[in-house]
C-alpha positions as CSV (number, residue, x, y, z in Angstrom):
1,X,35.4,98.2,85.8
2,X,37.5,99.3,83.3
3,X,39.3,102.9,82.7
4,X,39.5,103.4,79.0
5,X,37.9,101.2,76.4
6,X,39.5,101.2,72.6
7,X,37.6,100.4,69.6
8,X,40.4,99.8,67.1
9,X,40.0,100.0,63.1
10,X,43.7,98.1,62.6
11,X,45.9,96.0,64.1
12,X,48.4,98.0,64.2
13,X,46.3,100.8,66.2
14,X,46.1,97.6,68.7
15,X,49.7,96.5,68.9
16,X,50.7,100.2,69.4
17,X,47.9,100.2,72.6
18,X,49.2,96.9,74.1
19,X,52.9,98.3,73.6
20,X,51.9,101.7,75.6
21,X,50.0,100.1,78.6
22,X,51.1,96.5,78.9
23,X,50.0,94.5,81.7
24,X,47.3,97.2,82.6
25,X,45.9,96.3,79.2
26,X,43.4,93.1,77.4
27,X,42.2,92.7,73.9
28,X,38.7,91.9,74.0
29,X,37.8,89.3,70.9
30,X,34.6,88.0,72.4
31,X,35.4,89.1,75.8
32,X,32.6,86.5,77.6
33,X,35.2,85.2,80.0
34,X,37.0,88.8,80.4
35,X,33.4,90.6,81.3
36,X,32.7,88.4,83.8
37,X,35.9,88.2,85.6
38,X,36.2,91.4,86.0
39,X,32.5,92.1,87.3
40,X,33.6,89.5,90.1
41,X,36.8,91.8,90.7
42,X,39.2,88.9,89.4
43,X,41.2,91.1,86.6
44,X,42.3,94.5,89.4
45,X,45.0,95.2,87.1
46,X,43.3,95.9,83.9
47,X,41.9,98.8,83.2
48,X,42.3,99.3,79.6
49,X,40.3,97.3,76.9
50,X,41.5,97.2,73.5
51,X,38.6,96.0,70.9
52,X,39.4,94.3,67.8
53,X,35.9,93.0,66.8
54,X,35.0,95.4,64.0
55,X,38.5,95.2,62.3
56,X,37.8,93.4,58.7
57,X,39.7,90.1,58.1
58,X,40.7,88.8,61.6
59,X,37.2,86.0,61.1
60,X,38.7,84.4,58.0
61,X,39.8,80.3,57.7
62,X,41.3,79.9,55.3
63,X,44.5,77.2,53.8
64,X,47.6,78.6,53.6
65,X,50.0,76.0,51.9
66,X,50.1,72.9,54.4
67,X,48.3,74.4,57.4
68,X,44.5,75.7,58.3
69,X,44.7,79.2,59.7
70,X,42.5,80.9,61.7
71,X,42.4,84.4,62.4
72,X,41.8,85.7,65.9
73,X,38.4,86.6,65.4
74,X,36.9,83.2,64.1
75,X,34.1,82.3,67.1
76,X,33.4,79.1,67.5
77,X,30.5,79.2,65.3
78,X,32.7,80.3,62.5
79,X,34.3,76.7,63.2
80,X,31.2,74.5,63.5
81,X,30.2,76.4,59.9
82,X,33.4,75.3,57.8
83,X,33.3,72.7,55.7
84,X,37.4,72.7,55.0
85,X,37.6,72.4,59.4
86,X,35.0,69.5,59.3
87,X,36.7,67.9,56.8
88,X,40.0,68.2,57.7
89,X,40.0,69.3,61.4
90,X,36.9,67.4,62.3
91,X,38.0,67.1,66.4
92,X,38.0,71.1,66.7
93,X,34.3,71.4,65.1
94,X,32.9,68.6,67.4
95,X,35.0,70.9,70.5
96,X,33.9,74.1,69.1
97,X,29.8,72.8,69.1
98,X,30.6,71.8,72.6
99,X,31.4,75.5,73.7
100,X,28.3,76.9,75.4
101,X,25.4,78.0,73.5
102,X,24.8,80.1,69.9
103,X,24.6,83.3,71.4
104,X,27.9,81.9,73.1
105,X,29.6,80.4,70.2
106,X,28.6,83.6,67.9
107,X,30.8,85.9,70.5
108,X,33.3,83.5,72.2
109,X,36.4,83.2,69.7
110,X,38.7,80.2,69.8
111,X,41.9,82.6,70.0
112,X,40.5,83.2,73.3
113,X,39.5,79.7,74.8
114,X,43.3,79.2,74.1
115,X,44.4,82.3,75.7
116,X,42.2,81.9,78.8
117,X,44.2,78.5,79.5
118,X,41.5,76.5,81.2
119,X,42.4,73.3,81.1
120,X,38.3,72.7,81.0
121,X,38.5,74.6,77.7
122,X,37.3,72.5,75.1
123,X,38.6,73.9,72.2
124,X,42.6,73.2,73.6
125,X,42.3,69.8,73.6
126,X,41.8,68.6,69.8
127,X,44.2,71.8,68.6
128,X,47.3,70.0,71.0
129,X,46.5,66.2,69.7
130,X,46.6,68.3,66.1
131,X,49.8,69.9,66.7
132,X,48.6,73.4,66.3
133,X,51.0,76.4,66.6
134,X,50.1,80.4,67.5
135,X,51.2,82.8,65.7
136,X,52.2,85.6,68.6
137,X,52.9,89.1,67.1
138,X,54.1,93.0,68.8
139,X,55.6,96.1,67.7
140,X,58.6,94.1,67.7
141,X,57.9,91.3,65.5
142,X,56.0,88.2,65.8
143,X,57.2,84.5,66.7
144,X,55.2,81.2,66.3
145,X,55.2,78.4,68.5
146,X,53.4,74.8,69.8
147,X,50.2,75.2,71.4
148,X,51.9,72.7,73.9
149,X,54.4,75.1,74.5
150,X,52.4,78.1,75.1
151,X,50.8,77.4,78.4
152,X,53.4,77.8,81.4
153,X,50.9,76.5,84.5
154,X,47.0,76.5,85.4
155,X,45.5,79.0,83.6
156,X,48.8,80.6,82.5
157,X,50.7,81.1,79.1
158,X,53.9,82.6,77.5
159,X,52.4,85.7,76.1
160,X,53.9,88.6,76.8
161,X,51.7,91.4,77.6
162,X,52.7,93.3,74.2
163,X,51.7,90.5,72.1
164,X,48.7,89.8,70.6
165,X,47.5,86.3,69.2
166,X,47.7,86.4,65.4
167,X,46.9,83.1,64.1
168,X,46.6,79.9,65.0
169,X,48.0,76.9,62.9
170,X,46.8,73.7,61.9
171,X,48.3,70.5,60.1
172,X,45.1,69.3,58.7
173,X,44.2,65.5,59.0
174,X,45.7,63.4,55.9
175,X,43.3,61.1,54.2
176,X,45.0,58.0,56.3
177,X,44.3,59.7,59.4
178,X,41.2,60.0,61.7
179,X,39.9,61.8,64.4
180,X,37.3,62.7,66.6
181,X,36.4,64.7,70.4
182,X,34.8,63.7,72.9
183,X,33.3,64.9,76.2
184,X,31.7,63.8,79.4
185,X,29.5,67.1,80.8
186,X,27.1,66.8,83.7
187,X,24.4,68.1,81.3
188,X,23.5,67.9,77.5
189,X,24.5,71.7,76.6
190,X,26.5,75.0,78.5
191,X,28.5,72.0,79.7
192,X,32.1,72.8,81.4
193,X,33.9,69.5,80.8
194,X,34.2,66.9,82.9
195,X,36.6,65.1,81.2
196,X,37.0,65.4,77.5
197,X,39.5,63.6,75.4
198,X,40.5,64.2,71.5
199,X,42.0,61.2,69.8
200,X,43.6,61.0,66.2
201,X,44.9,57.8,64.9
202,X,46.9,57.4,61.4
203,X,46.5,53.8,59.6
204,X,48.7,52.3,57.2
205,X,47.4,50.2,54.1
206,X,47.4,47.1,56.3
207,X,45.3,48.6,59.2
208,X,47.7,49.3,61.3
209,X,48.3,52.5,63.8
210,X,51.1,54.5,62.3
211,X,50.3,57.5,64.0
212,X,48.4,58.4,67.7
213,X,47.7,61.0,69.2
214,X,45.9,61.1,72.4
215,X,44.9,64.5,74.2
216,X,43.1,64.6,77.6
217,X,41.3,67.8,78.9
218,X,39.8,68.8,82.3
219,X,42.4,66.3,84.2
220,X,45.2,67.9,85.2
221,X,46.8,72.0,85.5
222,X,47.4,71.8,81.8
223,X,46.1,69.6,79.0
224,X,48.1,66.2,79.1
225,X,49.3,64.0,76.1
226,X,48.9,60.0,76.9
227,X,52.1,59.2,75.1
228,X,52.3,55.7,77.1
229,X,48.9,54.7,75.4
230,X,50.1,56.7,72.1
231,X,53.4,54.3,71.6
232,X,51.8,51.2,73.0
233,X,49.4,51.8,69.6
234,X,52.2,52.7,66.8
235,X,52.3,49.5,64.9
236,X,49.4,47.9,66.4
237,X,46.1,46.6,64.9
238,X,42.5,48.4,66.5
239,X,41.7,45.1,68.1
240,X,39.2,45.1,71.1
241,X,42.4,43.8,73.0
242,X,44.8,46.8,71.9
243,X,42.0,49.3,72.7
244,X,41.1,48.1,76.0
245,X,44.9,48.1,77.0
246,X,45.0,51.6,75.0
247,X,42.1,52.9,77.4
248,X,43.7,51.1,80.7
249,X,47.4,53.2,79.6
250,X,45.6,56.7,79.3
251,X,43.8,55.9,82.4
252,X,47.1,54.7,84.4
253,X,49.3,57.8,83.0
254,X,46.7,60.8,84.4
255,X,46.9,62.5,87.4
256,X,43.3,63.8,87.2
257,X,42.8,67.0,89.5
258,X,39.5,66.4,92.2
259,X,37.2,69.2,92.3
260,X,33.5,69.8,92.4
261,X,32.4,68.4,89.2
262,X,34.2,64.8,90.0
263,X,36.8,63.3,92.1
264,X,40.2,62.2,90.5
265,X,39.1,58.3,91.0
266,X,36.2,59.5,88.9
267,X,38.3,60.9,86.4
268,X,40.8,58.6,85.8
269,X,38.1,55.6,85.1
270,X,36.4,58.2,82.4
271,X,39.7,59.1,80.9
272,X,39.9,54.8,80.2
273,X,36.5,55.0,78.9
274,X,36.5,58.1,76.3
275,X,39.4,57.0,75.1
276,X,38.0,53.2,74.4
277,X,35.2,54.4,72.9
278,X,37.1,56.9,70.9
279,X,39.0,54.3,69.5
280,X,36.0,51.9,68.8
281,X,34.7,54.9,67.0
282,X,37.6,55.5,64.7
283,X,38.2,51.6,64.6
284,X,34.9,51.2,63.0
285,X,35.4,53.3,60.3
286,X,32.0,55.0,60.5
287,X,30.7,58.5,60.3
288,X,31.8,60.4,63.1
289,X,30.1,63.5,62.5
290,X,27.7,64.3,65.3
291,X,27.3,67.9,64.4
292,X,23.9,68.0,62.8
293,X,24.1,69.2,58.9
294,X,22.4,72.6,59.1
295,X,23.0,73.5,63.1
296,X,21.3,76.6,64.2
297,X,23.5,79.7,64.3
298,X,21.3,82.8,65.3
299,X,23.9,84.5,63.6
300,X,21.9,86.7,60.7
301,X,22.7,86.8,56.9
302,X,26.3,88.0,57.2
303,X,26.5,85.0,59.4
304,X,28.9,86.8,62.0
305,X,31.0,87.6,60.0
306,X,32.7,91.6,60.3
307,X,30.8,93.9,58.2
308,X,30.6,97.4,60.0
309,X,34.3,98.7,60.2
310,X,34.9,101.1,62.3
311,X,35.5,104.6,60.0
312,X,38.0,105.3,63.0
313,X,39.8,104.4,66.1
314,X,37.9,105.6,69.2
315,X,38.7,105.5,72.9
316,X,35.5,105.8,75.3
317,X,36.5,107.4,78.0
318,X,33.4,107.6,81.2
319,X,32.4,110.4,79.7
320,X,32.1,109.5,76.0
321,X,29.2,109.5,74.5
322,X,27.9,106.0,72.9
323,X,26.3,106.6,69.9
324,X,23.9,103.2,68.3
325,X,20.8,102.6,66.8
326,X,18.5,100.2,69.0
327,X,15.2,99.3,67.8
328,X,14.9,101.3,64.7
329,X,15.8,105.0,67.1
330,X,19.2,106.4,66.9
331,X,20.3,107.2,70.9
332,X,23.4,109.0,72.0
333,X,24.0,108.6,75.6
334,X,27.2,109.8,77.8
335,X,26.7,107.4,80.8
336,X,26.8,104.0,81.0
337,X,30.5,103.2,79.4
338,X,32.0,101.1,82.4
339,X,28.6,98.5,81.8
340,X,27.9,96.2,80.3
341,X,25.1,96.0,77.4
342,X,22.4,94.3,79.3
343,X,22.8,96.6,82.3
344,X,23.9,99.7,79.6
345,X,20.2,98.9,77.6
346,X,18.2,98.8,80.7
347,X,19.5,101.5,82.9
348,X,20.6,104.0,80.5
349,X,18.2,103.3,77.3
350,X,15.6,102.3,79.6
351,X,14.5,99.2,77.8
352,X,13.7,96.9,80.4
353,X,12.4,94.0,78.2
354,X,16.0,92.4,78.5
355,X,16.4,90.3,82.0
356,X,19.5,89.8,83.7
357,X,18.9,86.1,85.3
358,X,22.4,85.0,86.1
359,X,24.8,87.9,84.8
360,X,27.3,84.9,82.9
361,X,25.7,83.8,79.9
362,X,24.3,80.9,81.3
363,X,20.2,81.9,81.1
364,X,19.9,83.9,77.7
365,X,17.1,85.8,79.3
366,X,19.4,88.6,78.0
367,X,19.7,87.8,74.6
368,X,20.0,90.5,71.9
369,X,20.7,91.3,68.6
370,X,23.8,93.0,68.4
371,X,24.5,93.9,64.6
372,X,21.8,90.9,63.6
373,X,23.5,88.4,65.2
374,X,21.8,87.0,68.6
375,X,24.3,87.3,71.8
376,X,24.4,87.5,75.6
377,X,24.3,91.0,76.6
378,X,25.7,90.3,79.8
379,X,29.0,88.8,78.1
380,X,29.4,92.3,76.0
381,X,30.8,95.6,77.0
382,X,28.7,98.7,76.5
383,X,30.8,100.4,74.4
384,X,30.7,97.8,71.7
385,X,27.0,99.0,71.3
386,X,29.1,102.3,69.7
387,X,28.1,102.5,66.0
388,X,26.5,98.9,66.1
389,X,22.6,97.8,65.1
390,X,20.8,96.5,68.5
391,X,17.0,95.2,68.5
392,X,15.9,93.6,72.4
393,X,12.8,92.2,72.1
394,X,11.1,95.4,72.4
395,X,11.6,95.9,68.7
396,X,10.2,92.4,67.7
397,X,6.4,93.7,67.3
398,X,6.2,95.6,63.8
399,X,3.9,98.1,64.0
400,X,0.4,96.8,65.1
401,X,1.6,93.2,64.2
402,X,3.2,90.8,67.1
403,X,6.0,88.6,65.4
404,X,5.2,84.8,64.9
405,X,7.2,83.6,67.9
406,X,5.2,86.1,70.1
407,X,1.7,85.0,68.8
408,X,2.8,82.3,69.3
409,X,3.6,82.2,72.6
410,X,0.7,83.9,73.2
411,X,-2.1,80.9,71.6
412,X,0.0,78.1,73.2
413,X,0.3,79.9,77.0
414,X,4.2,79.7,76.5
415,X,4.5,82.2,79.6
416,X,4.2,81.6,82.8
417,X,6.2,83.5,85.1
418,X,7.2,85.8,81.8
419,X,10.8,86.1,83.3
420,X,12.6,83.7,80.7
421,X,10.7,84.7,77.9
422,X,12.1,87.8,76.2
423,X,14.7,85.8,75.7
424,X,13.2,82.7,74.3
425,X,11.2,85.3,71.8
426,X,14.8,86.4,70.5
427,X,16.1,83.1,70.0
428,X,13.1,81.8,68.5
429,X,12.8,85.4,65.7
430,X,16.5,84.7,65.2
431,X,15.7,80.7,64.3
432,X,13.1,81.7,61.6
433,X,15.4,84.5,60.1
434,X,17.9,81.4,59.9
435,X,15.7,78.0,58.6
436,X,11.7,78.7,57.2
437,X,10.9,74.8,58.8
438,X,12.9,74.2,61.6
439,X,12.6,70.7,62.8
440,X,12.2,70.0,66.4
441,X,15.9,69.3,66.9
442,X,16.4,72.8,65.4
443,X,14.6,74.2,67.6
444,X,15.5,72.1,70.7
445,X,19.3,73.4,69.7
446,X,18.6,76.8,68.9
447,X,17.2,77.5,73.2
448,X,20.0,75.4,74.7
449,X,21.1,78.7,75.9
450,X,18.0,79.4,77.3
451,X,16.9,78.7,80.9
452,X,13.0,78.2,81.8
453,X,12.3,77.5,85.5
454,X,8.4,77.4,85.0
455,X,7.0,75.4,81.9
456,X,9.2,72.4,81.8
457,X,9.8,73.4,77.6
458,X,6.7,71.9,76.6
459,X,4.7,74.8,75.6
460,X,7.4,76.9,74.7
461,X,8.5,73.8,72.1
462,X,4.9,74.0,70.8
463,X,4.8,77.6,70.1
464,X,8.1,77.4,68.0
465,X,6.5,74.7,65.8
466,X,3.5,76.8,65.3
467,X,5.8,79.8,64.7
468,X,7.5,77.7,62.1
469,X,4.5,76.8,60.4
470,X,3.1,80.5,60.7
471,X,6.6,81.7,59.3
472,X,6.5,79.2,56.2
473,X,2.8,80.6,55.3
474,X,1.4,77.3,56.2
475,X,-0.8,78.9,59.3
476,X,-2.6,82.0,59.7
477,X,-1.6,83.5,63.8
């Protein structure tokens, strides 16, 4: 798939790659869109990766005078985690908890749901009602501009093929303004949108709308601003009346694209009613934080953060050897590089324990441990696996001893086909690494990336309580 594969220690190592090969050339963040596009041959022009996820300090938020900055690095995860975003950038966590699944959302960086222009993308849509900018940087300087600037067309923006995304910008929410995301998916989790909509409104001391700011995703080529419905509210009270004409403006102003997940009819009367109910929400003035208070991550105890820098800059070449440590056992093995790491762990380490079941991070029957935090193995490149910690459910069992979730499994007939499983096992030893007594909407979140065919959940639910209960001493296995 891919001719050369960089794993950079700088930034500057990077920008000097994209300056030498251009257009032939991607940086890979997460890379969970960019594997599987080119698998399907959908990226012919690329064939030189440039990997920036073991340089130090590209995962940081942080406040930088008047704006939240986020470094090209921070997943999604990183964003559901902050206190300073849910405080001040609320519509971007409740997006970024939208965005697949945690092995997804541990991998899948925002710089590169805005990059990869989707107007489906959730993330997009509460950064343009926020105003956000990008930072854009080369060998020949850097320049910052609008998000609402940087996308051209469908699935296409102004970066050149030099530049690299450096930051993105955000004017956080003032204490008179509120905001919130939602979305209409056809299912409760791995979700693309529908329709998703991210509303702010500012109020003055008297109640009324001094600011509004009305985004809509997943309705047209590009994400759309409502500014009919956004002037038709400056100055006015959040009466039923004022909403319900809000709602019928946003509607009336779309031009929703018809596809396979709803027709444009279909679209435009959900457009009217996110936006209503948006605006009932912020009306009301009550908690609008749906995100539960301790979410599970599967992300380990450096909780994704980058902690194995890269000594040096290396280019894998196909006959490179990669060099890792999987299960406890160092291997070093020249074949394989072009791969990914599901296929890379199965056919060249011959550990067959991790299933491919859809090849697009949709199952999580291949879910790993790639340097203690649980992703998609099918979303990652082989060459990542270079200098990094892997465990596949292979290395679970310690010694004579089967882990909790695998006893477990075992005394409630969790298994019935067994294809699902190993990956279920993963996210379930990742969960009690994370929370002693997870609750069964712990649990229920921490598998939403995981597919079973066979046991409609109920068994497999049951042997993560009695895992739980086994893990907090309170059951012998």
């Amino acid at each position: 798939m891919w001719k050369a594969y960089h794993s950079v220690s700088t930034i500057a190592e990077a920008l000097a790659l994209l300056d030498e090969h251009r257009s032939a050339a991607r940086i890979v963040a997460g890379g969970t869109d960019l594997i599987i596009e080119m698998e399907r041959g959908q990226r012919p022009q690329l064939n030189v990766l440039i990997d920036i996820t073991r340089v130090p300090g590209l995962d940081q938020i942080s406040l930088d005078g008047d704006r939240i900055v986020l470094g090209p690095l921070v997943t999604h995860n990183h964003v559901v985690a902050s206190k300073l975003i849910r405080e001040r950038a609320l519509p971007l966590a409740q997006a970024s908890w939208e965005v697949g699944a945690p092995q997804i959302r541990n991998r899948a960086t925002v710089a590169g749901n805005l990059i990869t222009a989707s107007p489906a993308n959730d993330t997009i849509t509460p950064l343009i009602a926020m105003e956000a900018e990008v930072t854009l940087v080369s060998l020949a300087g850097e320049r910052t501009i609008k998000l609402a600037d940087f996308y051209s067309g469908f699935r296409q923006t102004v970066l050149r093929p030099e530049e690299l995304l450096r930051a993105i910008r955000i004017p956080p929410l003032n204490d008179d303004q509120r905001g919130l995301f939602l979305k209409l998916g056809l299912r409760r989790a791995q979700a693309i949108s529908v329709v998703d909509a991210a509303v702010i409104v500012g109020l003055d001391a008297s109640g009324f709308v001094s600011d509004a700011r009305i985004a809509l995703g997943s309705v047209a080529a590009t994400i759309a601003r409502s500014s009919a419905a956004e002037r038709f509210l400056l100055g006015a009270p959040l009466s039923p009346a004022v909403i319900a004409e809000a709602g019928r403006l946003a509607s009336k102003s779309a031009t929703p694209i018809d596809d396979l997940r709803g027709s444009a009819e279909y679209r435009s009367e959900m457009v009217k009613t996110l936006v209503v109910r948006a605006l009932r929400q912020l009306a009301s003035g009550a908690s609008i934080d749906n995100i539960p208070s301790k979410p599970p991550m599967l992300w380990g105890a450096d909780q994704g953060l980058v902690k194995r820098k890269l000594p040096a800059a290396i280019a894998h070449q196909p006959d490179t050897p990669i060099k890792s440590r999987v299960n406890g056992v160092n291997v070093c093995i020249d074949t394989g590089q072009h791969k990914s790491l599901l296929h890379w762990l199965r056919d060249e380490v011959k550990l067959p324990g991790t299933k491919e079941g859809c090849a697009e991070g949709e199952c999580g029957a291949c879910t790993v441990f790639l340097d203690d935090v649980a992703v998609m193995s099918c979303m990652v490149h082989a060459p990542r696996a270079h200098g990094a910690e892997i465990l596949t459910v292979e290395g679970l069992q310690c010694g004579e001893e089967l882990h909790p979730i695998q006893q477990a499994f075992i005394d409630h007939a969790a298994v019935q086909c067994g294809y699902c499983t190993p990956g279920f096992l993963m996210a379930g030893a990742k969960l009690l690494d994370e929370i002693e007594s997870p609750d069964t909407e712990q649990i229920n979140y921490s598998i939403s990336g995981n597919l079973c065919r066979c046991t409609g959940y109920y068994k497999i639910v049951e042997a993560f309580r009695q895992a739980a209960r086994m893990n907090a001493g309170l059951e012998q296995g």
